[in-house]
N, C-alpha and C positions, 0 to 999 in steps of 0.2 A: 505610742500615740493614742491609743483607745485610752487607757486609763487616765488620760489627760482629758478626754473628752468625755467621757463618765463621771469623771470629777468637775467640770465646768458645767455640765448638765445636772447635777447633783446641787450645787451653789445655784443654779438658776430656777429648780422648781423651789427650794428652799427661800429665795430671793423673791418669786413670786407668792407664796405661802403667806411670807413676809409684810408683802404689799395688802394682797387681800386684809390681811388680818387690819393694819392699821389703816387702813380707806374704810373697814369697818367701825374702829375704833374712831377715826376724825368723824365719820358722819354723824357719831355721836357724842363727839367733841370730849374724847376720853384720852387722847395719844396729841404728843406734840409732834411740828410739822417738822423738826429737825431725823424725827426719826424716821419718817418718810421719806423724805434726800436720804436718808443712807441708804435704806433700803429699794432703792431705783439707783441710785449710783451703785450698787451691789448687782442688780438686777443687770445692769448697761456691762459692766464688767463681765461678768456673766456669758451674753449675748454676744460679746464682741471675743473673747477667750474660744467661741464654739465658731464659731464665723472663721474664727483663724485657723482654728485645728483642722476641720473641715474642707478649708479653700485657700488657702494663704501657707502652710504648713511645708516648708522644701522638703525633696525627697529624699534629700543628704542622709547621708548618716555618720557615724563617728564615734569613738572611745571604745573600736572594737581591737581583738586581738590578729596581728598579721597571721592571715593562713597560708600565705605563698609568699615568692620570692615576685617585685614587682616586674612585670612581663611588657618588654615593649613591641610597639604595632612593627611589621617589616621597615617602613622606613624611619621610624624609631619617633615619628610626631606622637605615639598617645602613647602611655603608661596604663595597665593596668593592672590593679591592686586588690586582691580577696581578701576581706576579713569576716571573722568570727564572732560570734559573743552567745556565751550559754547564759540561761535565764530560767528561773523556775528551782532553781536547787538540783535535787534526788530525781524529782520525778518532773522536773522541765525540760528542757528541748535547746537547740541551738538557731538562730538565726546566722544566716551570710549574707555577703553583699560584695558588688564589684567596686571600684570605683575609678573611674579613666580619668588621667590628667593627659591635657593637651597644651601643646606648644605654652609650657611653664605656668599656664594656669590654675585654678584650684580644681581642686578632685570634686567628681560631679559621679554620686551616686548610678549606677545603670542599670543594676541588677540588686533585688531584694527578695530571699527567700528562705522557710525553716527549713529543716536539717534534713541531707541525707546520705547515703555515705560514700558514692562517687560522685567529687567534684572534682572538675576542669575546667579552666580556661585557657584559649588559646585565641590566635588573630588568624582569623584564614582568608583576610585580606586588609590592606588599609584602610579603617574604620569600621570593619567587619567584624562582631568580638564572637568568638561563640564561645557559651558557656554549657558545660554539661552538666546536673545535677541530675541524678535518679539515686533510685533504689534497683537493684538487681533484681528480677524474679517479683517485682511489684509493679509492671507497668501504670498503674495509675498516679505514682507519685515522680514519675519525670516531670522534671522543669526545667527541663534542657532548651535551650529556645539560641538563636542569631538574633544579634544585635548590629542596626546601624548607628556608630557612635555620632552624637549628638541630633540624633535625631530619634530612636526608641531607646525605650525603658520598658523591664520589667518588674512590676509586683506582685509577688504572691498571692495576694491578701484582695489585690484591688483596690484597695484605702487610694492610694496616692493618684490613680487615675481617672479620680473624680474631683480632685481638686483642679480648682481653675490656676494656678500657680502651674502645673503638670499641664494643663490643656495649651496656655501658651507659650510653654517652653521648647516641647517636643509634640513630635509629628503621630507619634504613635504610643499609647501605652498597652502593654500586655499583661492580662494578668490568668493566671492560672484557670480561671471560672473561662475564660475566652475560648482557651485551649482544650478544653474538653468537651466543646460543643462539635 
């Protein structure tokens, strides 16, 4: 998501850059007016590209590798599913993520976080997910948290719990920066 949103940020100062130049350029009747529409229909594309990423942008995730076998809740209404995906090459890192399916519905992301090297999930009660993630001998980096399914969500990062898509979907978002106050 960030490099989406540093490249649509990147196109908008460039798109304004743009603008300036030829509002400079028509005041002295140097630049045709077509080149101006482009570069405001550049600009608008832009602005609405950052608006999405920012506020609109689902929590979903997808095209990761299965890390578990998929785990049903006790009375067997929600599915939950861990996957993976490394990123960065050599010196990058792994991302996980949950995702619970209920009663034959789509998989709805709950959990988002990079890498550490005890992970569990398990249901310790109907719609109750809890996930374990730490490091050993690192207390700073647990991100172990309980989840009520369809109602919290966890992100690492924070990104997704400022979006207004996440404000009225779920009751609660967690993110890391929370948990260590």
């Amino acid at each position: 998501m960030g490099s989406f949103l540093l490249i649509s940020l990147f196109v908008l100062c460039a798109a304004l850059a743009g603008i300036l130049l030829l509002v400079r350029l028509l005041a002295q009747k140097q630049a045709p007016k077509g080149m101006l529409a482009a570069f405001l229909g550049l600009a608008a594309v832009a602005i609405g590209l950052s608006i999405y990423e920012t506020q609109f942008h689902p929590f979903d995730r997808s095209g990761g590798e299965s890390y578990m076998e998929p785990l049903d809740s006790p009375s067997g209404r929600y599915t939950a599913s861990a996957y993976y995906r490394p990123y960065g090459g050599a010196a990058g890192g792994v991302t996980v993520w949950v995702d619970v399916t209920g009663d034959g519905g789509k998989p709805k992301t709950v959990y988002y976080a990079e890498a550490n090297s005890r992970f569990d999930v398990q249901w310790t009660d109907e719609g109750l997910l809890s996930v374990t993630y730490e490091e050993p001998g690192y207390p700073d980096s647990d991100r172990s948290v309980e989840l009520k399914v369809g109602k919290e969500i966890y992100n690492d990062t924070g990104k997704a719990c400022g979006t207004l898509l996440v404000k009225m979907k779920y009751e609660n978002c967690i993110a890391k920066m929370e948990r260590e106050q």
